[in-house]
N, C-alpha and C positions, 0 to 999 in steps of 0.2 A: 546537386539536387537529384532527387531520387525521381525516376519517371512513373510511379506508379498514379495512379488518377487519384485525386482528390478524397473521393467516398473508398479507392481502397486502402488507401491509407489510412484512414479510419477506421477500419476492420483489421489492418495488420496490427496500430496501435492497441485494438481490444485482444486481440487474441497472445499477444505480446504483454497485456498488463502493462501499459506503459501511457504515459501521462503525456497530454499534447495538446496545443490549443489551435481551435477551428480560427482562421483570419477570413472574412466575409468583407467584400468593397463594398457597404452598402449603400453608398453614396458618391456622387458625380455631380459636381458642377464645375462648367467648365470646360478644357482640353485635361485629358490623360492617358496613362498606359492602357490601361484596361477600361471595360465597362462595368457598373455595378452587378453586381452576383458573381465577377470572377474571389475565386478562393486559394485557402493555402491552408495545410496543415502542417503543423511543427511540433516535433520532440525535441528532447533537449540534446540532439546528435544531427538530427537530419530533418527537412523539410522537401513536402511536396505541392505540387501545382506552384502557383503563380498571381501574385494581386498587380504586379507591373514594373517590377525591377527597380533594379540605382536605388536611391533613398530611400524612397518608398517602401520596398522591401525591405532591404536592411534593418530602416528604423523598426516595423514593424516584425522580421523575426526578432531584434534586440528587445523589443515589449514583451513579445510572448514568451519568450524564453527568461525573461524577469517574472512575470508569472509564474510559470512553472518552477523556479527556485524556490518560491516563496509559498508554494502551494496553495495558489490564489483559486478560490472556487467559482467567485461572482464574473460576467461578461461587462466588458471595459469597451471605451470610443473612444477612438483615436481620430484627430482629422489632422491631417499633413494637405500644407497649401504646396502647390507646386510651380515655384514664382523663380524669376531671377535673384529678388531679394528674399527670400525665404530659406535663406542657407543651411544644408543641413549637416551632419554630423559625418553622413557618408555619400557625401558630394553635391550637387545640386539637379535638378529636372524646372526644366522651363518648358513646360506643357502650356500655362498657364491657368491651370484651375485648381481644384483643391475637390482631396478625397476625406470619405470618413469610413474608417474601416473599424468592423466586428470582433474583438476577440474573445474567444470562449474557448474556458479552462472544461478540456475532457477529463474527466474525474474516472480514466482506466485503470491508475495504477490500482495494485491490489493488495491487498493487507494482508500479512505475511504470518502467519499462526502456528506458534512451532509445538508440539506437545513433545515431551519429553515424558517418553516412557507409554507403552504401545500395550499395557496387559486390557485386562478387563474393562476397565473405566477410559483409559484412552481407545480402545478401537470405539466404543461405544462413542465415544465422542467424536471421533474422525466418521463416523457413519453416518453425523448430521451432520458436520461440516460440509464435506465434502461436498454436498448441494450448494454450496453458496461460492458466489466467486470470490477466493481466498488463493493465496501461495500457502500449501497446506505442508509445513515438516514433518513428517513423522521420524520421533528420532530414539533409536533404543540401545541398550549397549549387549542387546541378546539378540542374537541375528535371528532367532528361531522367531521370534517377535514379529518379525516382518518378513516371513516366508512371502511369495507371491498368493500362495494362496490361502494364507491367510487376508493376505490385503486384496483378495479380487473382489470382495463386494466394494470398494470403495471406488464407485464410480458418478462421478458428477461435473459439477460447471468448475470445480478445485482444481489447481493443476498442482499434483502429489510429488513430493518431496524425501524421497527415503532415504536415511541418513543411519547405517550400521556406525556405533560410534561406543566402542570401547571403552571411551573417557569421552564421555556425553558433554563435557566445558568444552572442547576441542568444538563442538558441532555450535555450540555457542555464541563460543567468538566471529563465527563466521556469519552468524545472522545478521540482515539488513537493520540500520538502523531504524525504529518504530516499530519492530515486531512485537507479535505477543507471544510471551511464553506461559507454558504452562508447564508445570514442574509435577508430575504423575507417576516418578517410577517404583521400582518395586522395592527399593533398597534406600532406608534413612541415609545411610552413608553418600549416597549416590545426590539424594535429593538435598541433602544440607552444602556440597561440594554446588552442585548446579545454582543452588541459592546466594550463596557467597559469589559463586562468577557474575552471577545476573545483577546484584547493584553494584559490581564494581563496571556495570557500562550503564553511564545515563543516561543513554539515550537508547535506551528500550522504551517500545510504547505501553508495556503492561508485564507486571510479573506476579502469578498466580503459585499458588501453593497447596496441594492435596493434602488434608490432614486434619487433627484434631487441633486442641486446644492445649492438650499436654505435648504432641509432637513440635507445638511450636515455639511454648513454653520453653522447651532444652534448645529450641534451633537460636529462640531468640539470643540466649547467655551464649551460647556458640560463636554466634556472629559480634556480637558485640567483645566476643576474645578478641575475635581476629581486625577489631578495629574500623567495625563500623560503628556510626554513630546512630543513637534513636533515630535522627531524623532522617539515615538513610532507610532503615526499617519497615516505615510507613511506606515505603516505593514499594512495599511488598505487601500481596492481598492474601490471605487466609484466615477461615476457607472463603472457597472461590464458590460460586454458583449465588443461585437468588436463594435467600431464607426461606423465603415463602412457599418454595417448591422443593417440599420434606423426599423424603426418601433415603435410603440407604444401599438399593439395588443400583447395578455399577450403570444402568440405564436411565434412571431416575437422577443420578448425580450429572450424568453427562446430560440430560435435558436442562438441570440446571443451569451447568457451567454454560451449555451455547448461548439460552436464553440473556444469560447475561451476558456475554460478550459477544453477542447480535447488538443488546442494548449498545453497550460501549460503541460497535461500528456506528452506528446511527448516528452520533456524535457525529461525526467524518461524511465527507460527502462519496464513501466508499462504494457503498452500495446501490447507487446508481446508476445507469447504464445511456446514454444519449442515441448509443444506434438501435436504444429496444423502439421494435414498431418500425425500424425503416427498410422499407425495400427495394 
């Protein structure tokens, strides 16, 4: 068990991007380990503080950590009696009384946003991201693309991602599963290659496509050479952005594109924050 304190573990998991649930004893009748308000914080690797050892513990990091597989967002009761007859799974406590404990699902991890292809419309688009708490890739297969100082204005709550990648599918396959891609480069060849990588993994959370109606037209018969079927197709959005927010200036597209895939986060309990307001 890790000794850092309760509330900093909760700041290591935000700044870390990483998911973990709050355990609160909020309840005592009885004899027990602890008194109500002891806590504990759990990842799905390590836990810190303490609600009162043996079973109790146990059973409880084994809940929270069932949560966190399942990416459960809602707070859960638990009550563990703590009797001679009240056997449990990881041994027994004869305290005599019986706890009910808190658990709640920190929604820190971060959604993982990879643009592929870093010219005009993607940096514009990394330049609003970038304020939002996102795992933000920037990924190009022209290093001059992502000079440093080209990428210095990109500074925000994102923790930036830059990925020189020659053969841009290489940078691909390496993505977390649930990410969003965004398929923006400068080269059809490049963009129909990254297309065909991207549904053959399904378990991407979103795959976007820069283009017209005729570029997608030749990409569609493309893919469907190579043995996809219609219904893998539809896993792919083009174009991407909201309709309703016209433009053709590579600023006016990428106001699009966020706007929409801000919407999509909202779906997800992604964007919001549990230590916002606490000091």
């Amino acid at each position: 068990m890790n000794e850092l304190h309760w509330l900093e573990a909760l700041v290591y998991l935000r700044e870390q991007g990483q998911a973990g649930v709050l355990v609160t004893l909020v309840g005592v009748r009885g004899h027990a380990p602890r008194e109500a308000g002891a806590k504990m914080v759990v990842s799905a690797q390590e836990s810190w503080g303490s609600v009162g050892g043996g079973n109790l513990e146990a059973t409880a990091l084994e809940r929270a950590r069932a949560l966190l597989r399942v990416g459960a967002a809602a707070p859960e009761l638990l009550t563990l009696r703590l009797t001679a007859q009240a056997g449990g799974e990881h041994g027994r406590q004869c305290c005599g009384g019986e706890v009910s404990l808190l658990l709640e699902p920190l929604p820190f991890a971060r959604p993982h946003v990879a643009l592929f292809g870093v010219g005009h419309v993607g940096l514009e688009l990394a330049r609003i991201l970038v304020r939002h708490p996102l795992e933000l890739h920037l990924i190009d297969s022209r290093a001059a693309q992502l000079a440093p100082e080209r990428l210095a204005p990109l500074t925000g709550e994102a923790r930036l991602h830059v990925h020189h990648a020659p053969i841009p599918e290489m940078a691909l396959a390496e993505l977390p599963a649930g990410s969003f891609v965004y398929i923006l480069t400068h080269d059809h060849a490049e963009d129909l290659a990254l297309c065909d990588a991207a549904l053959r993994r399904p378990d991407l959370g979103f795959i976007g496509l820069i283009g017209s109606s005729a570029k997608w037209s030749h990409f569609r018969s493309q893919l469907l050479q190579e043995g996809h079927l219609e219904s893998d197709l539809k896993r792919l959005t083009t174009p991407i952005g909201l309709p309703e927010l016209g433009g053709k200036a590579p600023a006016a597209i990428a106001l699009s594109v966020a706007a929409q895939l801000l919407q999509l986060l909202q779906e997800k309990p992604w964007l919001t924050d549990p230590l916002q307001g606490t000091s």
